[in-house]
Structures are given as C-alpha cells and as structure tokens.
LUMZA-419095 format. One record per residue: residue in one letter; x, y, z of N, C-alpha, C in turn; residue number from 1. Coordinates in steps of 0.001 Angstrom, whole numbers, plus 500000, padded with zeros to 6 digits. Layout:
N
 residu   n.px   n.py   n.pz  ca.px  ca.py  ca.pz   c.px   c.py   c.pz num
      a      X      Y      Z      X      Y      Z      X      Y      Z NUM
...
//
This chain:
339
 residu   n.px   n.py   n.pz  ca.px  ca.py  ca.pz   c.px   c.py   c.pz num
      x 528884 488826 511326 529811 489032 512436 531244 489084 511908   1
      x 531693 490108 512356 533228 490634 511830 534127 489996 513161   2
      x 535479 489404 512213 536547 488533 513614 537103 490190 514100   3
      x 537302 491386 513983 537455 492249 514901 537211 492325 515641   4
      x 535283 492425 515485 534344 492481 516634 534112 491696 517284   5
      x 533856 490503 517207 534097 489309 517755 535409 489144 518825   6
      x 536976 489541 518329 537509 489809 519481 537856 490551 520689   7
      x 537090 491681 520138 536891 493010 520931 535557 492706 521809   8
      x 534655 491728 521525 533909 491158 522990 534262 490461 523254   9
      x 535170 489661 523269 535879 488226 523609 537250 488941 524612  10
      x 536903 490400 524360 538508 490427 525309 538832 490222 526605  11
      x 537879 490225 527452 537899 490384 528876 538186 488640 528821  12
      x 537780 487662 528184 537885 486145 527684 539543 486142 527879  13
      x 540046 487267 527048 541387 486459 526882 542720 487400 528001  14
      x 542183 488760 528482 542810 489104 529694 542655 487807 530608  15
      x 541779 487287 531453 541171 486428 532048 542471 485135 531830  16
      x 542171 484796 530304 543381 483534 530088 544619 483740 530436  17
      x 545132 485039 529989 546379 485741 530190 546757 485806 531602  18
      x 546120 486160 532661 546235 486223 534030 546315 484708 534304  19
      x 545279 483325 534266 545526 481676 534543 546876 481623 533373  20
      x 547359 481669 532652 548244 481488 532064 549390 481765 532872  21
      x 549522 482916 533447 550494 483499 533792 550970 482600 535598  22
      x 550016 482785 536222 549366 482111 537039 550498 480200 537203  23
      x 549280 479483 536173 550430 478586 535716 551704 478461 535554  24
      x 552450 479020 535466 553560 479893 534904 554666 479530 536344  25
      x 553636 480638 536679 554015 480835 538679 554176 479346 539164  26
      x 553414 478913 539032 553110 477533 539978 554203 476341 539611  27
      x 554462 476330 538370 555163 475302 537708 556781 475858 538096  28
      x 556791 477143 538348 558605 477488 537917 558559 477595 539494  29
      x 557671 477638 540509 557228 477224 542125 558046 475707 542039  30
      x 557775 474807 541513 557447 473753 541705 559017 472959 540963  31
      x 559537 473873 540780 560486 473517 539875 560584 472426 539038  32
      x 559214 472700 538233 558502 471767 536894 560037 472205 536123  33
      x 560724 471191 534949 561314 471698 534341 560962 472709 532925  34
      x 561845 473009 532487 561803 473927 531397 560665 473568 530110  35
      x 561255 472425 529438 560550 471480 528806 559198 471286 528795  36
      x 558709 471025 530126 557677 470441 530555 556816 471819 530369  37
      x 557483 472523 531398 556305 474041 530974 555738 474618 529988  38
      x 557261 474600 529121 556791 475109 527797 555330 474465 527187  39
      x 555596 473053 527112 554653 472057 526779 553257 472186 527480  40
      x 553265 472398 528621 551950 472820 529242 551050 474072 528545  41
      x 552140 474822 528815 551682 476621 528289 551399 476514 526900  42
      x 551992 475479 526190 551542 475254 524699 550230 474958 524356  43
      x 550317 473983 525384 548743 473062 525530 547796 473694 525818  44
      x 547858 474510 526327 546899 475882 527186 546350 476769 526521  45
      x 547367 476989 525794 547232 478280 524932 546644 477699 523083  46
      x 546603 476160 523006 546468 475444 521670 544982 475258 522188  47
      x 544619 475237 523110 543321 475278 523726 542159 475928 523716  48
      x 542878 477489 524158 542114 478394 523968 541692 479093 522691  49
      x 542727 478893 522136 542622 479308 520155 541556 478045 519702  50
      x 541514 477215 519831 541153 475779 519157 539201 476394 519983  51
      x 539329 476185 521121 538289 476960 521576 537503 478148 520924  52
      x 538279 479193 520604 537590 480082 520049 537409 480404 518720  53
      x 537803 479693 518385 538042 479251 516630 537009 478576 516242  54
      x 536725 477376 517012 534898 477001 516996 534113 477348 517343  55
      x 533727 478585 518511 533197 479151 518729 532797 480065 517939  56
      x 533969 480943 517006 533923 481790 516223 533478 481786 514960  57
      x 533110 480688 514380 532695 480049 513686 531227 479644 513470  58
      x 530746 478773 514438 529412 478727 514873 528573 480133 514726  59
      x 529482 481082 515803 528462 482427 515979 528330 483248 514538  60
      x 529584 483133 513885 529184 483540 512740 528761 483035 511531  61
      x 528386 482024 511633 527574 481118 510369 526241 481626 510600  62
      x 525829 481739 512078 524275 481758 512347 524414 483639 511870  63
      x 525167 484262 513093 524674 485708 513044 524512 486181 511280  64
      x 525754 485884 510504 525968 486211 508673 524784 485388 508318  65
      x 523905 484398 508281 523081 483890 507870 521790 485232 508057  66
      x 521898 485156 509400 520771 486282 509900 520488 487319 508786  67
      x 522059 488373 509130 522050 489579 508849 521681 489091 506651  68
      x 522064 488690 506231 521780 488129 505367 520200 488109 504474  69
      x 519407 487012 505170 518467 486638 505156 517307 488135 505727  70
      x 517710 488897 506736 516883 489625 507453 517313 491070 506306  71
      x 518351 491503 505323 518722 492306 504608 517547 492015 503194  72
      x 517280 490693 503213 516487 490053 501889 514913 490153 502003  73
      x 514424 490147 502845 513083 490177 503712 512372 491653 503371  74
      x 511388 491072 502728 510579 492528 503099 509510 492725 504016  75
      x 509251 491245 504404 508388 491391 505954 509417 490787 506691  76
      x 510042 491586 507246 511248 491035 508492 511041 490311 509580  77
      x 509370 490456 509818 508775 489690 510942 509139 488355 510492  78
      x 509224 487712 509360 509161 486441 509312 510739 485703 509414  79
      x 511438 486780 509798 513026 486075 509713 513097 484904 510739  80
      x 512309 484426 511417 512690 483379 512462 512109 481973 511677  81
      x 511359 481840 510771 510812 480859 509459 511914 481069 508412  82
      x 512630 481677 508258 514243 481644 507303 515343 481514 507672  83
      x 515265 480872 509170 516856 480741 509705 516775 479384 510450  84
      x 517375 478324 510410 517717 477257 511773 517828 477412 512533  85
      x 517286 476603 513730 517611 476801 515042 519335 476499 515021  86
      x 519789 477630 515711 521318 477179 516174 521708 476218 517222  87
      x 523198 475729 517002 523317 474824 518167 523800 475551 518900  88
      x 524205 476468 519119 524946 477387 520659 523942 477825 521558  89
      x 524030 477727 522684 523277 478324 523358 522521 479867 523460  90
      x 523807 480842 523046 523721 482341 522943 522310 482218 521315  91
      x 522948 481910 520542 521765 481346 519500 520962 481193 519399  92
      x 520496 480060 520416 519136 479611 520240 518317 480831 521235  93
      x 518814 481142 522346 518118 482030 523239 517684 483310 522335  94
      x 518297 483468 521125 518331 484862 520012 516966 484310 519317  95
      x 517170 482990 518793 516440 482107 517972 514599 482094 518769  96
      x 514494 481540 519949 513280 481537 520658 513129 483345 520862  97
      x 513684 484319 521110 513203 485298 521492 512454 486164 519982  98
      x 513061 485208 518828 512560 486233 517550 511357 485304 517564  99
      x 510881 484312 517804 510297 483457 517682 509099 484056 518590 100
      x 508822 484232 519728 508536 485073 520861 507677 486288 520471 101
      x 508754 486845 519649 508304 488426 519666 507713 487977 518217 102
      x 507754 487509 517155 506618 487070 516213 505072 486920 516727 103
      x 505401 486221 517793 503938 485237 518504 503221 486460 518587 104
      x 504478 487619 519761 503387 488640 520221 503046 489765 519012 105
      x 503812 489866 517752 503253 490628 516991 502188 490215 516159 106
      x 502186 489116 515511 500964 488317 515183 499866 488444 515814 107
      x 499641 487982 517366 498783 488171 518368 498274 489509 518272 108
      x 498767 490471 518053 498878 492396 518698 497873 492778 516723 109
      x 498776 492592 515606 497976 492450 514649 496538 491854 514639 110
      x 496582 491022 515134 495113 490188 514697 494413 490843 515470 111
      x 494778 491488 516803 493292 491975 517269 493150 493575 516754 112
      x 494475 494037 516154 493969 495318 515400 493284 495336 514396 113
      x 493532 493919 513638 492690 493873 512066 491666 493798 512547 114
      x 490991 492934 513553 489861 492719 514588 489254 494264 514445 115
      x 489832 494713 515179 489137 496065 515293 488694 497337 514420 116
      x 489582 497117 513293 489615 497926 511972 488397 497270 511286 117
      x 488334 495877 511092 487148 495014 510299 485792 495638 510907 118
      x 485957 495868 512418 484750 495930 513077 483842 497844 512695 119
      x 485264 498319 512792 485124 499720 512514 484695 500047 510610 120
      x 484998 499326 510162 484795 499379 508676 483112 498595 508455 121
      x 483229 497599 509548 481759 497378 508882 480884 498437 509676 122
      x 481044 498791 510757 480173 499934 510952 480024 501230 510020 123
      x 481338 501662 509361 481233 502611 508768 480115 502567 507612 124
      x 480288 500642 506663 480014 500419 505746 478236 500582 506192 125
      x 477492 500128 507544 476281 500188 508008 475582 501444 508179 126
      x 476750 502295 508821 476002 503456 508719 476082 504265 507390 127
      x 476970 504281 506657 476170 504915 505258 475085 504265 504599 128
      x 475117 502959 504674 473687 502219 504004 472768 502994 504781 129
      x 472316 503188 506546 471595 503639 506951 471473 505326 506574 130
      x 472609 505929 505993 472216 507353 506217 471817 507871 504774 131
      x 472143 506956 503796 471399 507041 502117 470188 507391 502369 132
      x 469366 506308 503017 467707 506038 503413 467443 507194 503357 133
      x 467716 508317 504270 466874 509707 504827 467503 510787 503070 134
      x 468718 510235 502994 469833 511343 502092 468799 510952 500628 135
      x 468123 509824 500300 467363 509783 499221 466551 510573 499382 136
      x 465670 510086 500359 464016 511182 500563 464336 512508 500516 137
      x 465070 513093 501316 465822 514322 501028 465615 514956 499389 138
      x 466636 513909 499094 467075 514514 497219 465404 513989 496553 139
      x 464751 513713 496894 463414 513302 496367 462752 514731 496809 140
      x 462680 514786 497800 461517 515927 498436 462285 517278 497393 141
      x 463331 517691 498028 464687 518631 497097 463610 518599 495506 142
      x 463686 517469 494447 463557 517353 493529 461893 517698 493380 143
      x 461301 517339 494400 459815 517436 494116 459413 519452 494495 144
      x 460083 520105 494813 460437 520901 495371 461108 522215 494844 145
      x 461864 521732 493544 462929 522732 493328 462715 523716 493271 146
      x 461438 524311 492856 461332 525797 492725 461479 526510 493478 147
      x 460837 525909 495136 460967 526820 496398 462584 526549 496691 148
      x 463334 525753 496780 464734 524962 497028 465802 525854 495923 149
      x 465819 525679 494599 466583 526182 494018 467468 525099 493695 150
      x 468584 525257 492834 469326 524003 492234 470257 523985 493058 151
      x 470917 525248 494089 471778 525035 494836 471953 523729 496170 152
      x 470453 523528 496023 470342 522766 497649 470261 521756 496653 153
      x 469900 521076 495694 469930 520083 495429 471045 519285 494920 154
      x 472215 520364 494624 473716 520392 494087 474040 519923 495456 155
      x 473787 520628 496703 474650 520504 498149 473842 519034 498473 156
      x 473097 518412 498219 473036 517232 498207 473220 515984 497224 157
      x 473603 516619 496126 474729 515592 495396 475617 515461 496083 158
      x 475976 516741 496399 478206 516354 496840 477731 515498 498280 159
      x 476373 516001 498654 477061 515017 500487 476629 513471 499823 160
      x 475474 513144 498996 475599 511919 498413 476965 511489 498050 161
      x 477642 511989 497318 478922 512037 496626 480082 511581 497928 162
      x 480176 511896 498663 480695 512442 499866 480759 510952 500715 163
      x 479391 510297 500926 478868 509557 501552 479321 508109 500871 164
      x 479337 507932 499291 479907 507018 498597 481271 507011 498489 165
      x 481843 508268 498716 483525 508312 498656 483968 507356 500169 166
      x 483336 507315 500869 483311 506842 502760 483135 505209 502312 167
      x 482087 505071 501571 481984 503532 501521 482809 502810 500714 168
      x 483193 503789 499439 484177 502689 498794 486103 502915 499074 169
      x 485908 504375 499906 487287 503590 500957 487044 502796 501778 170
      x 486456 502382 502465 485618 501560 503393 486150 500100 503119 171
      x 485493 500075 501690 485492 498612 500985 487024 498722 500218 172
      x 487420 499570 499942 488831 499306 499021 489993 498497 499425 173
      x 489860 498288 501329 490939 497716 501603 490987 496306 501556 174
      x 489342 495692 501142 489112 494153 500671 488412 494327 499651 175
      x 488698 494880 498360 487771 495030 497602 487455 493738 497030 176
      x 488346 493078 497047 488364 491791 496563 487156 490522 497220 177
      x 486652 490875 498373 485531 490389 498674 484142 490842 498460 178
      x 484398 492333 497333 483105 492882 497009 483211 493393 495655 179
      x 483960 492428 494736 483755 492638 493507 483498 490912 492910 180
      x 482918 491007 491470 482462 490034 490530 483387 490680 489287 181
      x 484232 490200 489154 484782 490568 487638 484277 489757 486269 182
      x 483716 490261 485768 482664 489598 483905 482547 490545 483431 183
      x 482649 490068 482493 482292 491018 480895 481384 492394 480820 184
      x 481860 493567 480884 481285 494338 481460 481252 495510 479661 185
      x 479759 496125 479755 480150 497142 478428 480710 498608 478827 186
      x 481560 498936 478030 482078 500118 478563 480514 501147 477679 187
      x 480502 500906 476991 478936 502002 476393 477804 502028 477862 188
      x 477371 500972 478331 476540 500438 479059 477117 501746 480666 189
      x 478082 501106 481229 478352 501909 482389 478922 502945 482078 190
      x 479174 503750 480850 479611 505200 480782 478206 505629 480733 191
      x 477222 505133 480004 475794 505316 479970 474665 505665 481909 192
      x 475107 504770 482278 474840 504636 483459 475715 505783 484433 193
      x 476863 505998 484101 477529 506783 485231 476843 508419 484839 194
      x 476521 508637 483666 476488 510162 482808 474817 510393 483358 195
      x 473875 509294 483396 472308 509547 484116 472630 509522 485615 196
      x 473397 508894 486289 473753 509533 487583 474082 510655 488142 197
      x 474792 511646 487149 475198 512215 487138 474540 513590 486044 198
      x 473584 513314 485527 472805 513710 484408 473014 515430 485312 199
      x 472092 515477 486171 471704 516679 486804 473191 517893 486911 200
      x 474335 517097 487443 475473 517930 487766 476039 518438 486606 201
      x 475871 517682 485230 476560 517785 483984 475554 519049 483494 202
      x 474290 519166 483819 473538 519921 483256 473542 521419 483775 203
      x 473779 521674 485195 474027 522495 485877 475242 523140 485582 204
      x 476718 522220 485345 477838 522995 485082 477663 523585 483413 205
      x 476586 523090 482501 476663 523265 481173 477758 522561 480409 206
      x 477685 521677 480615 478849 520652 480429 478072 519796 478981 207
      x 478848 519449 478142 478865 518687 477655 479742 517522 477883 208
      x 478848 516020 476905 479674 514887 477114 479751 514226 475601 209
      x 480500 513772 475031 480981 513046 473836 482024 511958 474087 210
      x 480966 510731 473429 481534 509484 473474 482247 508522 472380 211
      x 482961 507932 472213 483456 507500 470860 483778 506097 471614 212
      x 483545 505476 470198 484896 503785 470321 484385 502995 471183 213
      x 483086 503294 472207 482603 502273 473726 482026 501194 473379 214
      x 481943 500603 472229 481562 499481 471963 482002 497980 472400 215
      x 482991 498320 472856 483491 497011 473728 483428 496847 475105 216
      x 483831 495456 475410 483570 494951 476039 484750 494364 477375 217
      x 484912 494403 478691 486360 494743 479437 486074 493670 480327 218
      x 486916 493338 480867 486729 492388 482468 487045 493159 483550 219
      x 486099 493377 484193 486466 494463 485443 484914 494119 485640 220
      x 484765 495275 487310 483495 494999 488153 482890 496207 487633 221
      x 481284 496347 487174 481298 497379 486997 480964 498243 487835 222
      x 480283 498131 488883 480099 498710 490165 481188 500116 490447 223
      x 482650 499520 490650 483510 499943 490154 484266 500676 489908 224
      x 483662 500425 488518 483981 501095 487329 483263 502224 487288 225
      x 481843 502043 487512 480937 503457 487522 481933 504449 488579 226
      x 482070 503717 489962 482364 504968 490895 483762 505805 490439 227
      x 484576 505014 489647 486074 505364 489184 485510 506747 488158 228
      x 484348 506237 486777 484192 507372 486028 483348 508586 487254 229
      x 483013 508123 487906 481748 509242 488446 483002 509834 489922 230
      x 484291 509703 489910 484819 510622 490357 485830 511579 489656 231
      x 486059 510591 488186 486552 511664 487182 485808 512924 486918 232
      x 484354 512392 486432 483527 513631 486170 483062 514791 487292 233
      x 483089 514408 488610 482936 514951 489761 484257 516285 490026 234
      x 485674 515645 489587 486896 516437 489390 486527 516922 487905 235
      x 486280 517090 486912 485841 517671 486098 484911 518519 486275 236
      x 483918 518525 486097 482997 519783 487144 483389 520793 487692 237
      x 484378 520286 488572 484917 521013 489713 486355 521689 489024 238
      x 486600 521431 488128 487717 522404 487935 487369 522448 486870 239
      x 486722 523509 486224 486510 523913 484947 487344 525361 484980 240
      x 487193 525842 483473 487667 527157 483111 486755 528387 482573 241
      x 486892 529549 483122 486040 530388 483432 485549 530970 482143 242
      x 484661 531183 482049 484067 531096 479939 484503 530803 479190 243
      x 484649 529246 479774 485166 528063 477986 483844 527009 479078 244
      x 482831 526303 477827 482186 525454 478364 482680 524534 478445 245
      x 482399 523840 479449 483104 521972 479875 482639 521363 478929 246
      x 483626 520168 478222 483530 519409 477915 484260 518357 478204 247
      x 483475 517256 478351 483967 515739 478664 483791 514848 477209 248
      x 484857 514271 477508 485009 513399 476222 485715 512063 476608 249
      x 484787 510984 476351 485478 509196 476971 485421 508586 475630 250
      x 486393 507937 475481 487094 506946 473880 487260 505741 474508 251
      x 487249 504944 474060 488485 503593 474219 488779 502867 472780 252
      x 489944 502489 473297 490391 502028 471657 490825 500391 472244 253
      x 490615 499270 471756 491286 498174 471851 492562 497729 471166 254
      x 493246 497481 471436 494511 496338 471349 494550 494824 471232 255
      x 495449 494519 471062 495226 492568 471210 495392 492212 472345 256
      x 496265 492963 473767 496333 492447 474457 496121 493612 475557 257
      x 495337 494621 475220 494584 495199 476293 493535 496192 475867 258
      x 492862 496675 476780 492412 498191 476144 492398 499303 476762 259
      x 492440 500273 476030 492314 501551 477030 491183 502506 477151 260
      x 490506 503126 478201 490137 503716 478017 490253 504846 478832 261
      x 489573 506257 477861 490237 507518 477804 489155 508544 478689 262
      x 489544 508840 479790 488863 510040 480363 489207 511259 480102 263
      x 488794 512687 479259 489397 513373 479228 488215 515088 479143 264
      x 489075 515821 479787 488210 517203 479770 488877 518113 479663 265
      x 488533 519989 479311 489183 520557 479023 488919 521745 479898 266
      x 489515 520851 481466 489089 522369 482524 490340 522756 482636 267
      x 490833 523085 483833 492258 524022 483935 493864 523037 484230 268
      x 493447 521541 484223 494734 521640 483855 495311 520942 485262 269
      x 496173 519839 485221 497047 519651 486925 498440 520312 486409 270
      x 498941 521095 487618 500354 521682 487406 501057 520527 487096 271
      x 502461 520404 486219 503153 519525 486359 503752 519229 487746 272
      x 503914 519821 488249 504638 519169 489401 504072 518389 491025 273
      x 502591 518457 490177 501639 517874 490921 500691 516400 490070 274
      x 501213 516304 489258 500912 514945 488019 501549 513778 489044 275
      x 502594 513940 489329 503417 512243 489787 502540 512254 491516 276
      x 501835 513107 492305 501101 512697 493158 499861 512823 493476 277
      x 499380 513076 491644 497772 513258 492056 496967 512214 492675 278
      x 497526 510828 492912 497204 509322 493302 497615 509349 495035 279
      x 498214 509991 495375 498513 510132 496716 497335 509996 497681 280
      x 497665 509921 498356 496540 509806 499802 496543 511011 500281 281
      x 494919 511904 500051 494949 513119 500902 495902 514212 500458 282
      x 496716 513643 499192 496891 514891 498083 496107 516085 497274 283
      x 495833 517557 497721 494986 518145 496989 495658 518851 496009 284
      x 497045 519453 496006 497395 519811 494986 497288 521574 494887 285
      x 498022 521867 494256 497617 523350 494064 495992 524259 493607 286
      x 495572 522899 492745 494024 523121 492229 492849 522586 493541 287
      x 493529 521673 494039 492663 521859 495800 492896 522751 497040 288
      x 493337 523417 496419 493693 524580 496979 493026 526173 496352 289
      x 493312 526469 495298 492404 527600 494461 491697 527354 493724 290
      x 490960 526093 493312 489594 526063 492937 488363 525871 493628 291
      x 488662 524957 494073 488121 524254 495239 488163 523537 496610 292
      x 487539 522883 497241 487933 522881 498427 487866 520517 498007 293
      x 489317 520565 498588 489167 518819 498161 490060 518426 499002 294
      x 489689 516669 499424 489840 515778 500531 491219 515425 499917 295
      x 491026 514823 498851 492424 514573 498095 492235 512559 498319 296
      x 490816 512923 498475 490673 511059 498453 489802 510239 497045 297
      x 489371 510990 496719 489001 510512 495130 489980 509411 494477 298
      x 490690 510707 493610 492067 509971 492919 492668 508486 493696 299
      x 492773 508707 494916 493672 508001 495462 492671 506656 495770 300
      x 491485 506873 496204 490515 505603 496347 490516 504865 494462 301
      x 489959 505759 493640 490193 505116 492386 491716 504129 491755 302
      x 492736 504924 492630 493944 504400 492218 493698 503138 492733 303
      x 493426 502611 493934 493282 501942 495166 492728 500627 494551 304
      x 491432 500797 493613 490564 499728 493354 491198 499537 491838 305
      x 491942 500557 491420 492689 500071 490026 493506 498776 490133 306
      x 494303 498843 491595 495275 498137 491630 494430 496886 492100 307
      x 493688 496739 492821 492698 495881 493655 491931 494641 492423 308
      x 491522 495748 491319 491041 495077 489988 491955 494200 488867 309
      x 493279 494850 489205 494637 494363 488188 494586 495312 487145 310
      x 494332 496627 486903 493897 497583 486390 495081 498300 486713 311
      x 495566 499306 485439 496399 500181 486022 496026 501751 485216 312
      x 496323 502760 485849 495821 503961 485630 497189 505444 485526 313
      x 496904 505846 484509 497795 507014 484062 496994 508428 484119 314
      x 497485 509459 484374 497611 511020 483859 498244 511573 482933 315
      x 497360 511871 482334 498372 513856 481352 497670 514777 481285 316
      x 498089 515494 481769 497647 516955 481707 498340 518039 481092 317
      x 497972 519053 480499 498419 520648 480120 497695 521763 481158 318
      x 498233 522128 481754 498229 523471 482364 497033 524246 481543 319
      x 496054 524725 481869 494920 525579 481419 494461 524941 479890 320
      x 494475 523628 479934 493864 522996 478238 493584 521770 478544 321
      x 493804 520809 479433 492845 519393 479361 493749 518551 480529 322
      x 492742 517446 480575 493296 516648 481904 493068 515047 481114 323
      x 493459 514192 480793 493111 513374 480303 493675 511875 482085 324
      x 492722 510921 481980 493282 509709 482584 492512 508887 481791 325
      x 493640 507879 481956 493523 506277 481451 494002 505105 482075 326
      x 492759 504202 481946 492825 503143 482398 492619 501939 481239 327
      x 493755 501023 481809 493941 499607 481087 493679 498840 481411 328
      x 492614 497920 480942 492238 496875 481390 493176 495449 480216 329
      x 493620 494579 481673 494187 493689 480940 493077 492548 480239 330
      x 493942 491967 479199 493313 490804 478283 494255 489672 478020 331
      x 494190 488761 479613 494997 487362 479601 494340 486435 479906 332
      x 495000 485243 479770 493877 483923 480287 494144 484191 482047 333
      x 495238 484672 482440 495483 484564 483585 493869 485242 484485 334
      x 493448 486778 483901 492895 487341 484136 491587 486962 484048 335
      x 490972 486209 482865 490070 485693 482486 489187 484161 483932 336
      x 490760 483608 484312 490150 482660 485250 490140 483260 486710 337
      x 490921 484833 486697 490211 485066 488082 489138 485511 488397 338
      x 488441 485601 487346 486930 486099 486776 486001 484799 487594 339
//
C-alpha cells in the first residue's frame, strides 16, 4: 500500500474533517471563544486527525505490504491465508476470514474433482484390462490364421494393442508412484523382453536391432521401462527412410554417479525446430504430420513417468540420419532408499 493511494481513498475522510473543522471555527468565533483558545482547539483537532491516520496508515500497510509480498513469493497462492497473521483492524481481518473462506471453498471444489478424475481413471484403467481379454484372442485367432488374414490385420492389431496400453499408462502416470516398485532392474533383461514384444513389428518393418554395453544393472521399475523402450521402437518403425533398412541400436555406458542409456535409429530425423517440444502434450510435429498419423502422446507419457521415476530424458536428432534419446538413471543413496 502506497501513502498516495491510501490518501486518495481517505479523501472524502478529510473533505468531511475540513467541513467539522470549519464548522468549529463558526461556532467558537459565534461564541466569542477567544483567539487563543481557538487556535488551540483547531490545533487539537487537526493533531487528532493526523495522529489518527498515521496509525491507521500504518497498520493497513504492514498487513496489505506483508500480503502483496508473501502472495508475489507463493507459487500456490491458495495458501496465502497460512503465510499471513490475522490483522488487528477490522477492514483486515474481514480480508483475512474471506481468503480463509474462499480456501475452504476451493479445497472443498478440488477434492470432489480429484474425486471424480480418480473415479474416471479407475474406470478407464478397468476397462482396458477388460478390453485386452477379447484384443488377445483376437491377436491369437489373427496369428493362428495368418495366411487367410495377412500380416496387415495382425499389424492393425498391434497398434490398437499399442493404442490400448498408451490409455493405461496415461491413466496411471498421474500416480505412477502408487504403481511402481523401484529395484535393481537389468537393462540386457528388459531390452530383451521389450524386442520379443515387439519381435513381430521389427520383423515386418525389416528392421534390425543391435545391442552393446547392457550388462548393467539400474534402479528404476521395469514395467516402465519396457513401455518407455517399446514406444521408442514403435516411433522408430514409424518413421523410417525409404530404401535405407531400419536400424535400431541401444548402448548404455555407466558412470560413477549415473548411467545412460542410449536409444538410437536411423529413420528420418526430428526437424530442429521441433526437438525442444517433442515431450509436449499432444505434440505431433511436422513428422506427425507427413509420415504418419500420431496422437503426440507417446513422447510425452514417457517424459511423464521419467520424471515420476527421478529419471531424466534427452533428444538429438539430424534431419534425414538418426534420432537418438537418452535416459539417466540416477546412482545416490538418496535414490537407493526410495527403492
């Protein structure tokens, strides 16, 4: 609170005094109060009203500069009524109970939306468990089948499999933390596991895969971890280059105090100027656009459970020569006991 502003609402306050002042004035030189005496009154009057608003002015602005202050520092602003004292002025406290108030009712208004989001997420999470059931037999019958079927129908039921797991682990990403186990996990083991999941799609694009360095060992979930590689290779696939065969190639190299490991292929490439938001939400990019047809939720769910894991994840790419991402898994005690 600025003393400008402060007297510029206070003015009708001191017209008001100015008129009883004047007033007084009248009455006393009526009364033929002497000279002396008046002065002394009008002194008193006027030592009054300053002395008055001087503590007033004071008060309001210790609390309001505290506010503006404290509520400038806040990055959940809802909580500014838990960072300020109740004031002693009246105008104050009525400010004080109404932030207090409108907390109650936003708290209240939140909880029954999380309510309802929890409720909507576990349904989502129920009905894909229920719609796998039929989507297996399917890719079973498909498989028992292929000759009359062809590889196409059995491809169009990878991606809706594919499709169906992208649903559940946004689903779960926004608590992943209640559906992961972080231990000692082999990176050979679940690159192994993600590449026979995936065996059929790698074989179809004519893809090769080459592995180096996976001999170790990471703290992360591997659950995971599989779905993170098995949407790299899924965007690999999908943007290859037109007579050069795919190849995929995963490394990791250790450090003392982390490790990395290396996703990398040599399809067409993210434009640069689409690298700093391939992590975006519902970002497709120029290559989801003329290669293929994409949600732009992959990347961004993987980013999602990177951060969820304590994991952090990079891009580089060249334009028509390779796409590489990497992920670091940390190696602290900190990390070790949230295991």
């Amino acid at each position: 609170m600025k003393l400008g502003s402060y007297i510029r609402d206070r003015l009708w306050f001191y017209i008001t005094a100015a008129v009883f002042s004047g007033m007084i004035l009248l009455f006393l030189t009526a009364y033929r109060v002497s000279g002396q005496l008046t002065a002394f009154i009008e002194s008193l009057f006027l030592l009054f009203v300053i002395s008055a608003e001087i503590i007033n002015f004071m008060r309001k602005h210790r609390f309001y500069s505290e506010l503006g202050e404290k509520l400038r520092g806040l990055d959940k602003k809802y909580l500014i009524h838990e960072m300020i004292n109740k004031p002693d002025f009246l105008e104050g406290e009525l400010t004080y109970e109404a932030l207090c108030e409108a907390n109650k009712a936003m708290c209240e208004n939140v909880a029954k939306y999380r309510k309802s989001s929890s409720d909507f997420r576990e349904f989502i999470e129920m009905w894909v468990h229920e719609v796998k059931l039929p989507l297996s037999s399917l890719q079973l019958m498909a498989h028992n089948h292929k000759d009359e079927l062809g590889e196409k129908s059995l491809e169009q039921l990878r991606r809706i499999d594919s499709y169906t797991d992208q649903v559940l682990y946004y689903a779960r990403s926004e608590n992943a933390e209640k559906d992961y186990i972080i231990k000692e996990i082999s990176l050979k083991r679940t690159v192994a596991n993600t590449a026979l999941k995936n065996r059929e799609s790698i074989q179809i694009a004519g893809a090769s895969l080459e592995t180096e360095g996976l001999d170790i060992t990471v703290m992360t979930d591997g659950k995971w971890l599989e779905f993170m590689l098995g949407q790299f290779t899924a965007n690999s696939l999908k943007y290859t280059v037109k007579d050069r065969e795919p190849a995929i190639r995963i490394s990791a190299e250790e450090h003392e105090d982390k490790v990395l490991l290396h996703f990398r292929d040599n399809g067409v490439g993210i434009p640069e100027n689409d690298i700093p938001r391939v992590f975006d939400k519902c970002f497709t990019g120029e290559n989801g656009h003329t290669y293929a047809k994409s949600t732009g939720m992959g990347l961004y769910i993987v980013k999602s459970l990177c951060d969820r894991l304590g994991h952090s994840i990079s891009v580089t790419s060249e334009r028509g020569s390779f796409t590489e991402f990497t992920i670091t898994f940390s190696k602290n005690e900190h990390y070790l006991m949230k295991s």
